[in-house]
N, C-alpha and C positions, 0 to 999 in steps of 0.2 A: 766277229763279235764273240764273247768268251759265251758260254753254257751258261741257262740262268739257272737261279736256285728255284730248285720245287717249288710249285706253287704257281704264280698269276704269270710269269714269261718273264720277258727281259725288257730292260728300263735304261733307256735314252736320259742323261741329263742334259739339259739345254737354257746356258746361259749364251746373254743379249750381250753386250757391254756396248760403250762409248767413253772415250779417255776416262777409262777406270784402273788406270795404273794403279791407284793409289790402295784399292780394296779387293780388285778379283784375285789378287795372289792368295790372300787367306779365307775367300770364298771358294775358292780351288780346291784348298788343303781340304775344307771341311766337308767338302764334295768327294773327293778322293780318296777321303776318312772313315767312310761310313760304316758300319759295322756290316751292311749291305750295299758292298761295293754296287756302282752304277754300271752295267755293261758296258757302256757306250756314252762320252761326256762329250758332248760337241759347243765352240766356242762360236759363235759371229761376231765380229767387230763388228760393228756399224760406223766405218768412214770415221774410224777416230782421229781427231788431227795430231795427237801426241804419237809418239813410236812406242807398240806395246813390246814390240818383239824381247826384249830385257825382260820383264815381270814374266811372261807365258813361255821364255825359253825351258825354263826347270820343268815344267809340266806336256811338253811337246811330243812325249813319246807316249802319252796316257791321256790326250784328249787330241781332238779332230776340229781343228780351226776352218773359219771360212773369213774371209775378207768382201763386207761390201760398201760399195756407195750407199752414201747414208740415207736410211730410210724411214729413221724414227723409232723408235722403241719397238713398237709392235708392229711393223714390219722387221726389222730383225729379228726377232721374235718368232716371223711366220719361216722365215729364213733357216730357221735352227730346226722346229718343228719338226717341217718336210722334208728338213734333209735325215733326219730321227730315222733309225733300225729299227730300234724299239718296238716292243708293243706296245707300253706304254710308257707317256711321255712328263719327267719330272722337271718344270722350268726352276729358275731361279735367278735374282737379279745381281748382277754383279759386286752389288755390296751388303749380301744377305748373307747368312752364314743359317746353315741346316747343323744341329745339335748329329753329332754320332749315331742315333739312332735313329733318324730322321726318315731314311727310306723302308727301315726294318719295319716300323711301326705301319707305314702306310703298307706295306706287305701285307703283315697281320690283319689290314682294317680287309682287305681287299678280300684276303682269303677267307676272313667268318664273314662274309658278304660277299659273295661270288657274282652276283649280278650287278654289282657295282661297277659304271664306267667313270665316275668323277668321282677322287675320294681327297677330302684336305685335312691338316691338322691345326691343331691352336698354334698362337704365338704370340710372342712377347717384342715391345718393341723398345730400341734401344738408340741412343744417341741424342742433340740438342734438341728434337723436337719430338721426340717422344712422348707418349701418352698411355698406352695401356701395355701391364704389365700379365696381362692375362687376357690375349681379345675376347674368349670365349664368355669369360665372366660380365666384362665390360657388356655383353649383348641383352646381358640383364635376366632372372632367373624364364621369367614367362616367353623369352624366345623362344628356348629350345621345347616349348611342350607342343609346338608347330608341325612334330616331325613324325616319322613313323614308328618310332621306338624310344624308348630311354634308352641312355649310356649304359652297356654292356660293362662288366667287372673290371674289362679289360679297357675302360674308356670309350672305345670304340662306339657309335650311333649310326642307325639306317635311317637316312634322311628322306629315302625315297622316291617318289616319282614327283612329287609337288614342290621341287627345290626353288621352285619361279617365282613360287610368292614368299618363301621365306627370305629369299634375294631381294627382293622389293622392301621385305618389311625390315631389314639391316642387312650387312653384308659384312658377316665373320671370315667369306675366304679372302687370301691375300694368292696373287700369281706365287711367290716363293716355296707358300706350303703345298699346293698342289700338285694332285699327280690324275692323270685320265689314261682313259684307252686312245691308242694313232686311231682306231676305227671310227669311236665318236669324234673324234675333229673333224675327219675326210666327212663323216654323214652330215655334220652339222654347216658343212662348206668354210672350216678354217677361222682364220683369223683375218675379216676386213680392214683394209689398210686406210679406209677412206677417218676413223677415227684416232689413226696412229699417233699423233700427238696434245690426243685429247688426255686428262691423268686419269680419266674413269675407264679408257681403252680398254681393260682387260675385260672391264663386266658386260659387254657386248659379247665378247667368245662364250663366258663365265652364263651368261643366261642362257645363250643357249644349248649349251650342254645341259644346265637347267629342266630343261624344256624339251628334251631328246634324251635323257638318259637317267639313270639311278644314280643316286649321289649316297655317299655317307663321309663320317668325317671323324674324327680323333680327338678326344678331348685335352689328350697329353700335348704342351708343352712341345713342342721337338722343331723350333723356326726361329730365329730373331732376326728381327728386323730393322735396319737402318731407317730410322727417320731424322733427319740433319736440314734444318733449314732458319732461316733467320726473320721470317716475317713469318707468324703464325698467322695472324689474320688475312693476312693477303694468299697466302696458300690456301687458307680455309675457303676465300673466295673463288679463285678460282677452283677449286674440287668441285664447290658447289655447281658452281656456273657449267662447269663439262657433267653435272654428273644429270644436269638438267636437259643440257644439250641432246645427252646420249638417247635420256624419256625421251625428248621429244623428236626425235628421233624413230624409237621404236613405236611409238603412237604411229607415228606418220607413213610407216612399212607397212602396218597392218600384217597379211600375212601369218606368220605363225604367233605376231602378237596379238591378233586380233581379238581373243575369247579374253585377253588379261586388259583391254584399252582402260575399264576404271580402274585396275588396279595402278595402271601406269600411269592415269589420270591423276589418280591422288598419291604417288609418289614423284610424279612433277610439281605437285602444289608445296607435296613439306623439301622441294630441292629448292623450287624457287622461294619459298619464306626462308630459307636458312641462307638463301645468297642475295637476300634483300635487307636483312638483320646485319648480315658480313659487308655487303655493300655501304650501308648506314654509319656502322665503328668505321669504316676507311672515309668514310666520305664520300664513295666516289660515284658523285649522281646520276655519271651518263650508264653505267652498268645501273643501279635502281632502274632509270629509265626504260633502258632494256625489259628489263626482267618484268616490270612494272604491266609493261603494253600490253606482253601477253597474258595477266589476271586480271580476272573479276575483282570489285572490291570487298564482296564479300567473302570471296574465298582466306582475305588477311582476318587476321586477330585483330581486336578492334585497335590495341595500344600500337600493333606496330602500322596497322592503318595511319595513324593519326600520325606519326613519327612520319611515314613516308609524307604525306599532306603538306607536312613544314618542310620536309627537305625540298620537295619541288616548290617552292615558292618561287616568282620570279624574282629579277635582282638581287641576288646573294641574298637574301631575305631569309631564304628557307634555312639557309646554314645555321644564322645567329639563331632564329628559332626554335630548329632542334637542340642546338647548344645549350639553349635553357630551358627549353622542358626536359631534356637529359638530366640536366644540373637537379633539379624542382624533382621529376618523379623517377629518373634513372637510378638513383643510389652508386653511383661513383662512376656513370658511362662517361667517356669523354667527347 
């Protein structure tokens, strides 16, 4: 592994892929680019059925492939981690692309913050289903006064030792922008493979480092991110649905979530209202149902109470019903 530069050690990049012929060639480049080369750039396929060996030939002498049986995102993922030199370890998803200065920056955040083990930066996100062009902004101004510092000249923010409940109250990091210490993974026990193809998978590792370590984070720009997909709602639903799953989840560990249960309490009630709202626009009653059994009815807002009431109607009843009270007091729901 080559000599790091001054300063925090040396940095493992670690991309996952899955028949990503089509994007990790120019996520490569922009890894391989960085103004703060990566020591060490390790690849996992994950049991891709297409043949990568074409795209990752030109790159073979400058990163460290593994080949496995497919395991899911985040198990590949844990694949790449462990096998990491690194001290610390920068993921990134096969069709994300890190800006030039991408790793220099989080350098910088690390070094005027020295006891920082998890440090992320903003980003922008690009493609057909793209949405914010600034996540950090999007999180709205009164998020960031949650944390232990304001933005430093240099952008840079010490977020602290209480990153668990800013994580709960939204969630600005993305796996791409991120970079930690191998030490806090090993203390926190890794990456559990039991949620590996859940889409909320990352923010199980993501809290607990949370919750075990100092966090700070970047305000620059320096990550884009691929967002491409063709049902917006239906993806929205499912996010919801895993991101509900995962709460309920960590409720149920107890453990080192035990001191935050209402916090988790009431971050499962606005997952399950936003995959009961998404459930509603699809239609589709047997997820309402789900999601339904396990709240109170007061815990809903009264309108969408009343909305779910008509959908459960029996004999198709309930459909036509919401249908027109949509039409009547939605203003253009279909």
């Amino acid at each position: 592994m080559p000599d790091s530069v001054p300063g925090i050690g040396t940095i493992t990049a670690a991309v996952a892929t899955w028949n990503g012929s089509r994007v990790i060639g120019e996520t490569l480049t922009a890894i391989l680019n960085q103004t703060r080369a990566p020591d060490e750039v390790i690849v996992v396929d994950d049991g891709s059925p297409e043949d990568m060996t074409v795209v990752l030939a030109p790159f073979m002498d400058r990163i460290r492939l593994i080949r496995i049986d497919n395991r899911g995102p985040e198990g590949a993922k844990k694949v790449a981690i462990e096998a990491a030199m690194g001290d610390w370890v920068a993921l990134c998803d096969h069709d994300d692309l890190w800006r030039p200065d991408h790793l220099a920056r989080l350098e910088g955040l690390v070094a005027a913050y020295p006891a920082t083990d998890f440090a992320f930066s903003n980003f922008a996100e690009f493609g057909t289903a793209s949405h914010f062009s600034d996540k950090f902004a999007s999180m709205g101004p009164t998020f960031w006064t949650r944390t232990a510092s304001e933005p430093d000249a240099d952008g840079y923010q010490l977020i602290g030792t209480d990153g668990f409940r800013l994580l709960l109250a939204g969630n600005p990091f993305f796996p791409s922008a991120g970079l930690f210490r191998k030490a806090l993974y090993a203390r926190v026990g890794g990456i559990r493979e039991g949620f590996s193809f859940n889409v909320s998978a990352d923010i199980d590792m993501t809290r607990r480092f949370a919750l075990e370590g100092i966090m700070a984070c970047d305000h620059r720009i320096t990550v884009d991110i691929r967002k491409d997909g063709q049902n917006y709602s239906g993806a929205n639903l499912r996010a919801a649905m895993d991101r509900l799953l995962m709460l309920r989840a960590h409720i149920a560990e107890g453990g080192i979530y035990a001191p935050y249960r209402s916090d988790l309490e009431q971050a499962a009630r606005a997952a399950a209202i936003e995959a009961m709202v998404n459930a509603l626009e699809k239609r589709d009653i047997a997820t309402l149902k789900t999601v339904r059994a396990g709240m109170r009815w007061r815990d809903l807002p009264m309108a969408l109470r009343l909305r779910v009431m008509l959908a459960l109607l029996p004999f198709g009843a309930g459909r036509a019903m919401l249908w027109l009270y949509d039409r009547i007091a939605g203003g253009g729901r279909r």
